[in-house]
Backbone as JSON, one array per atom type, in Angstrom:
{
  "sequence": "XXXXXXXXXXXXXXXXXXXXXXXXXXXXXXXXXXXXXXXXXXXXXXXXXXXXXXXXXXXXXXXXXXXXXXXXXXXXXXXXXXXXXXXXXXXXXXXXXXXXXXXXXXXXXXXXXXXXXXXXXXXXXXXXX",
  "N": [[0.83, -1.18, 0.0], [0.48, 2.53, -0.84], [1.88, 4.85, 0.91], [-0.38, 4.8, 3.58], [-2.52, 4.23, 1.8], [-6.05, 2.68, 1.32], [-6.2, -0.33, -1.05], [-4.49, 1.01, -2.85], [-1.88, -0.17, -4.96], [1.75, -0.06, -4.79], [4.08, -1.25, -7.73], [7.05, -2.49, -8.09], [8.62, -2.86, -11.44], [10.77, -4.49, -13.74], [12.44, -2.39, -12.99], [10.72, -0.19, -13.43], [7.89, 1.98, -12.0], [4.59, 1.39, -11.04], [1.28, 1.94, -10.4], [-1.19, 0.33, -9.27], [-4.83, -0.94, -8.27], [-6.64, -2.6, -8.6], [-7.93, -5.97, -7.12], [-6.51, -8.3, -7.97], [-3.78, -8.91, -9.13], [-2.68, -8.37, -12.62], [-1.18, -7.63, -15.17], [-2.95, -6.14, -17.34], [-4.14, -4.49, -15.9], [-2.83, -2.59, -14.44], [-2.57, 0.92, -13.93], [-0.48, 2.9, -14.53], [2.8, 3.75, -15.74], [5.99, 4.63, -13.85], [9.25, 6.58, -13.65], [10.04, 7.61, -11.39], [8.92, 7.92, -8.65], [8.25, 9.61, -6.2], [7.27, 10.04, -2.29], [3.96, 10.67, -0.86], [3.31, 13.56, 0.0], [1.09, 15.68, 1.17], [-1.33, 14.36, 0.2], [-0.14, 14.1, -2.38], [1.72, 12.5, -4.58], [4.85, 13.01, -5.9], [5.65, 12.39, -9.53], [7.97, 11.1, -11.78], [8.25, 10.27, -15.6], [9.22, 8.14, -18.1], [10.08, 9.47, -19.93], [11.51, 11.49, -18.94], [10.06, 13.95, -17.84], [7.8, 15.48, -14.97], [5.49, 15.33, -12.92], [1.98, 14.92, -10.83], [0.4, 12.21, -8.49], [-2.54, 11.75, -7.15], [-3.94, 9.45, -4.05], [-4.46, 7.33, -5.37], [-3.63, 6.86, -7.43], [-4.06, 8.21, -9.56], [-3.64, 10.86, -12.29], [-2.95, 14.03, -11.03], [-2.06, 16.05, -11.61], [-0.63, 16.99, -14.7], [2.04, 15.53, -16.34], [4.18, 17.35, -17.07], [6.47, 18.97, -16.79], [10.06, 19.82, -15.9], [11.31, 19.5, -14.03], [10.18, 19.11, -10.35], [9.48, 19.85, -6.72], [8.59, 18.27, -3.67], [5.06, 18.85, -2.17], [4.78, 21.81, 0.03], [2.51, 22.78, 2.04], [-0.4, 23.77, 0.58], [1.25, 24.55, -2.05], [3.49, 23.73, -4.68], [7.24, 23.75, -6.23], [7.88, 23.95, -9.26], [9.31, 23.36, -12.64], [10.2, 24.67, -15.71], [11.37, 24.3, -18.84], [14.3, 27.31, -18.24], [13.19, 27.99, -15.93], [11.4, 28.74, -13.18], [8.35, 28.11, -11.55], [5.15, 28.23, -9.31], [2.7, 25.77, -8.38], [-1.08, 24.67, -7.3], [-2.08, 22.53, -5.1], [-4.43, 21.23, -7.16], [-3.11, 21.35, -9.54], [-3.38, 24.2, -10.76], [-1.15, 26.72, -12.02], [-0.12, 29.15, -9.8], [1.27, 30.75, -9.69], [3.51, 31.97, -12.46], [6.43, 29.79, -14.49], [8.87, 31.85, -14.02], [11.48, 32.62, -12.49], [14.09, 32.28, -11.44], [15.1, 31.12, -8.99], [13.46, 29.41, -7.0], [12.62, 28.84, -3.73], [11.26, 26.01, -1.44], [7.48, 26.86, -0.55], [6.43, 28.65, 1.96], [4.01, 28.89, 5.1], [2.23, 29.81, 2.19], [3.69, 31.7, 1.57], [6.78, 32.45, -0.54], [10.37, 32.15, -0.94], [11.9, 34.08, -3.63], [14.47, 34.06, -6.62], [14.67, 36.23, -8.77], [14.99, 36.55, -12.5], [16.86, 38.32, -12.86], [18.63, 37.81, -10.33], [17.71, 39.35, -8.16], [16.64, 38.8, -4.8], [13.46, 38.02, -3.15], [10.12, 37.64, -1.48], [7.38, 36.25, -2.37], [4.01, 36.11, -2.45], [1.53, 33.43, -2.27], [-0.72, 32.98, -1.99]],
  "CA": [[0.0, 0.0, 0.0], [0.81, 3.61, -0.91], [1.53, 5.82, 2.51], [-1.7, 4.24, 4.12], [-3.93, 5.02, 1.33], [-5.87, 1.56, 1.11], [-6.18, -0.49, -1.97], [-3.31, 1.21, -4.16], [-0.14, -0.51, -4.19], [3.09, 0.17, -5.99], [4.97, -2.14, -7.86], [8.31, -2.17, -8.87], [8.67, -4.01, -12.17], [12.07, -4.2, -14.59], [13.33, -0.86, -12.89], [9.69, 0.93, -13.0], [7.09, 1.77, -10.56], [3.56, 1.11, -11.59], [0.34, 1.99, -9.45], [-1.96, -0.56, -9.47], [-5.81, -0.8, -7.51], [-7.11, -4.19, -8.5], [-8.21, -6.88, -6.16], [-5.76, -9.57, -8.09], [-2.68, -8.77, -10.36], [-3.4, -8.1, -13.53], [-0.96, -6.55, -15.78], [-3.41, -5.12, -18.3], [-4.95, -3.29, -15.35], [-2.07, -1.65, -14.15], [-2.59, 2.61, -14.63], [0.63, 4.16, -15.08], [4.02, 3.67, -15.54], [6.56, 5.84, -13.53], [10.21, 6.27, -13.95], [10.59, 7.76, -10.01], [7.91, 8.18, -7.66], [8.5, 10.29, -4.26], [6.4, 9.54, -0.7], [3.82, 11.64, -0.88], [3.21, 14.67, 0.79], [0.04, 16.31, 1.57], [-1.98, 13.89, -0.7], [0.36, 14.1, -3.6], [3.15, 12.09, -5.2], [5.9, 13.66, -7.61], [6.2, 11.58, -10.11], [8.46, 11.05, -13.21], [7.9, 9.07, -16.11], [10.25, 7.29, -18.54], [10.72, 10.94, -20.88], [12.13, 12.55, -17.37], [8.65, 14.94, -17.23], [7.98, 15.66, -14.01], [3.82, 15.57, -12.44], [1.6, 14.46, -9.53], [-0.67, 11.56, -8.76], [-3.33, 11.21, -6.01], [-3.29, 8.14, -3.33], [-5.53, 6.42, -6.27], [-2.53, 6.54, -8.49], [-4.89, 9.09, -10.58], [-2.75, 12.05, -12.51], [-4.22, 15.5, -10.58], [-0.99, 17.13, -11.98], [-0.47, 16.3, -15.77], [3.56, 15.36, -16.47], [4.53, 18.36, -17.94], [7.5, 20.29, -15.61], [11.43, 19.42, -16.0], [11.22, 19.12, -12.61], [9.35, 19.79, -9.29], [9.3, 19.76, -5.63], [6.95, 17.81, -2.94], [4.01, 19.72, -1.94], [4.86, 22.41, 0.84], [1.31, 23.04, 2.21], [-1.39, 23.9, -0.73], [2.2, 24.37, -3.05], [4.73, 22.77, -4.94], [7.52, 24.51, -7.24], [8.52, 23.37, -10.87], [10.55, 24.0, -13.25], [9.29, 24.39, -16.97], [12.45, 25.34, -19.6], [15.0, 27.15, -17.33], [12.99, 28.83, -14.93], [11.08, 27.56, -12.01], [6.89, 28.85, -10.56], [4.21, 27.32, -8.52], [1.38, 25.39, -8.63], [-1.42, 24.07, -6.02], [-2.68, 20.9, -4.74], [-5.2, 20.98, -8.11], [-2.22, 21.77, -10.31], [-2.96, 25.43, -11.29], [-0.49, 27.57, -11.64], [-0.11, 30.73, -9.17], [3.06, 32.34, -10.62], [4.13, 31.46, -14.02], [7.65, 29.64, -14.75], [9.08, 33.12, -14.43], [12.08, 32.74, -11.58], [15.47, 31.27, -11.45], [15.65, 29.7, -7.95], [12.26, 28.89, -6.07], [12.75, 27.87, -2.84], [10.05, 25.69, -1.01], [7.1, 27.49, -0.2], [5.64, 28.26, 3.56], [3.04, 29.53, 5.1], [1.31, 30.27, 1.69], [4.67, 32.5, 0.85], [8.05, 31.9, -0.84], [11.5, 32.96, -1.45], [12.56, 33.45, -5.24], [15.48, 34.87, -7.38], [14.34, 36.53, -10.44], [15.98, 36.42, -13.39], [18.11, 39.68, -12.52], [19.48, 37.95, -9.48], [17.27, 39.64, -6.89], [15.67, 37.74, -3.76], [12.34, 38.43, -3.03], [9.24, 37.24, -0.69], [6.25, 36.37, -2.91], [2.87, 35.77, -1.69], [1.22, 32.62, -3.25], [-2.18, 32.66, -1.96]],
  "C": [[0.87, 1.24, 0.0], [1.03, 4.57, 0.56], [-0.08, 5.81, 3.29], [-2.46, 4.58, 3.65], [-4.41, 3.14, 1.27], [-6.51, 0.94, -0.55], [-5.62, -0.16, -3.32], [-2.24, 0.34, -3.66], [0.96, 0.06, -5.63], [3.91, -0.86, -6.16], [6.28, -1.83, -8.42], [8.52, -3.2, -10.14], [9.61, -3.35, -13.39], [11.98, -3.08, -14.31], [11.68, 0.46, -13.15], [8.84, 0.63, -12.51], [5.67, 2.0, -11.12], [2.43, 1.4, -10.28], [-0.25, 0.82, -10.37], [-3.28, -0.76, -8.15], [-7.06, -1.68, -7.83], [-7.05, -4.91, -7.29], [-6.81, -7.81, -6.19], [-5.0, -8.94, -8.86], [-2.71, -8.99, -11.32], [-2.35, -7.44, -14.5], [-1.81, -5.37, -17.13], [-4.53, -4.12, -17.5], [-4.47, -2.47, -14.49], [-2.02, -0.28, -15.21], [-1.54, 2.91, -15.29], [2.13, 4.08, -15.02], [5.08, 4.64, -14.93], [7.73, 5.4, -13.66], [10.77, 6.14, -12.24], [9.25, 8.04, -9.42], [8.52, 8.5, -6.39], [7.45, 10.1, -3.27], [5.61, 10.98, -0.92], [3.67, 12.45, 0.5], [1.48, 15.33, 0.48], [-1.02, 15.86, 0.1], [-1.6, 13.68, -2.13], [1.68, 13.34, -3.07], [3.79, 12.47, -6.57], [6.01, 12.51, -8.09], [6.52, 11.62, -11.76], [8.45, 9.83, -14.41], [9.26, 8.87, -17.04], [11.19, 8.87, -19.48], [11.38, 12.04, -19.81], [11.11, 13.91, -17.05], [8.31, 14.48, -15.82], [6.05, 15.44, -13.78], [3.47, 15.12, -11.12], [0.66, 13.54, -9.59], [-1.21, 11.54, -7.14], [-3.17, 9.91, -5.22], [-4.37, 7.06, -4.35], [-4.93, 6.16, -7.4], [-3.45, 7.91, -10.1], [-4.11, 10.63, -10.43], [-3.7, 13.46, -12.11], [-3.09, 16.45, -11.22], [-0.66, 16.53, -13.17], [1.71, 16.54, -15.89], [4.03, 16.55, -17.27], [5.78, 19.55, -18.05], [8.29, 19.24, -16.27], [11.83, 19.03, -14.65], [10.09, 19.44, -11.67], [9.42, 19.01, -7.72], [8.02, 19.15, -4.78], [6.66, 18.9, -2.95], [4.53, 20.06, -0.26], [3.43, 23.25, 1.52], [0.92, 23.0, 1.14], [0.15, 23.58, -2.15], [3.11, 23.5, -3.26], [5.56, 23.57, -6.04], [8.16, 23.64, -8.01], [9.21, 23.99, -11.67], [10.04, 23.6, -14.89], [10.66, 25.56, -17.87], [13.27, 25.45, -18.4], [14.66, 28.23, -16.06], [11.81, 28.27, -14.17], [9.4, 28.81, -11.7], [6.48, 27.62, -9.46], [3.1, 26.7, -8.53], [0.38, 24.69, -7.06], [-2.09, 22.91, -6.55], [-3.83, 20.42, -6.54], [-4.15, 20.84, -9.75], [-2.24, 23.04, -11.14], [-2.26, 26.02, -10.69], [-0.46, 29.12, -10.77], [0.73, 31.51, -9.51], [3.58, 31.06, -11.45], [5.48, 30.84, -13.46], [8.41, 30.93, -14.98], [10.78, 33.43, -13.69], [12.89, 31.91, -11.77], [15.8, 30.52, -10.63], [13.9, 30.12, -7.62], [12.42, 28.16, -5.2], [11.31, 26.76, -1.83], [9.26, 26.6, -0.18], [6.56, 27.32, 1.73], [5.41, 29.55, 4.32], [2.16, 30.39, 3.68], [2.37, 31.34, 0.87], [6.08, 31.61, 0.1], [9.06, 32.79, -1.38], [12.15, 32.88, -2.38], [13.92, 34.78, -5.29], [15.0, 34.86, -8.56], [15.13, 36.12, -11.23], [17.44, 37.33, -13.83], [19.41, 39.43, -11.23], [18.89, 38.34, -7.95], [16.8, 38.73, -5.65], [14.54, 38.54, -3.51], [11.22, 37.8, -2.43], [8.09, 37.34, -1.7], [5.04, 35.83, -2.28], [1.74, 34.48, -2.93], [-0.41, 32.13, -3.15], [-2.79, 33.26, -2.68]]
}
C-alpha cells in the first residue's frame, strides 16, 4: 500500500514503478508507468515518467498534476515549485499555476509565501495565496 492510502499498491517491475488498484494482479490493469515516484506529501506524489517529465498523482494513483514540468518539488502546504524550460513557478494541490515559470531559484514554499530569485538575481518574498 501507498503511505496508508488503502487499496493502491506500488509495484516495482524491470526498474519501473507502476500503481496498481485491482483486487488480483493483472498486468493489463495496471494505470501508469513511472520512472521515479517520491512519498507523498500532503496527498500528492511527484512523479516522473520514462521521458524525465515531471507531475503528480493522487493516493488512487490518478494524474491530478499532468507530467509536464522538468522538474518539481513535494508539496509544501497547498504548493509545490517546478521547473518548466530554465525557470522555475508554482502550482497548487489541483495543479494550477499561481506564478508562471518566471524565476530562477524557487525555494520551497511556507506559510502560503516563498523565497525566489528573479531572473536579474534579486531575492524576493512572494505571496502565493
Amino acid at each position: 500500500q501507498i503511505g496508508g492510502s488503502v487499496g493502491v499498491v506500488l509495484l516495482l517491475i524491470a526498474g519501473l514503478y507502476w500503481f496498481w488498484s485491482g483486487r488480483t494482479i493483472s498486468f493489463s490493469e495496471l494505470k501508469q508507468q513511472y520512472q521515479v515516484v517520491r512519498p507523498f506529501v500532503n496527498d500528492r506524489a511527484a512523479v516522473q515518467n520514462a521521458g524525465g517529465m515531471w507531475g503528480f498523482v493522487d493516493r488512487k494513483g490518478k494524474i491530478v498534476v499532468p507530467l509536464q514540468y522538468n522538474a518539481a518539488t513535494d508539496f509544501s502546504g497547498n504548493f509545490a515549485a517546478v521547473h518548466k524550460g530554465c525557470c522555475c513557478g508554482y502550482i497548487n494541490k489541483g495543479g494550477t499555476l499561481v506564478k508562471s515559470p518566471e524565476f530562477k531559484i524557487c525555494d520551497l514554499p511556507k506559510n502560503g509565501k516563498a523565497t525566489v530569485t528573479d531572473i536579474n538575481g534579486a531575492l524576493k518574498t512572494i505571496d502565493l495565496q
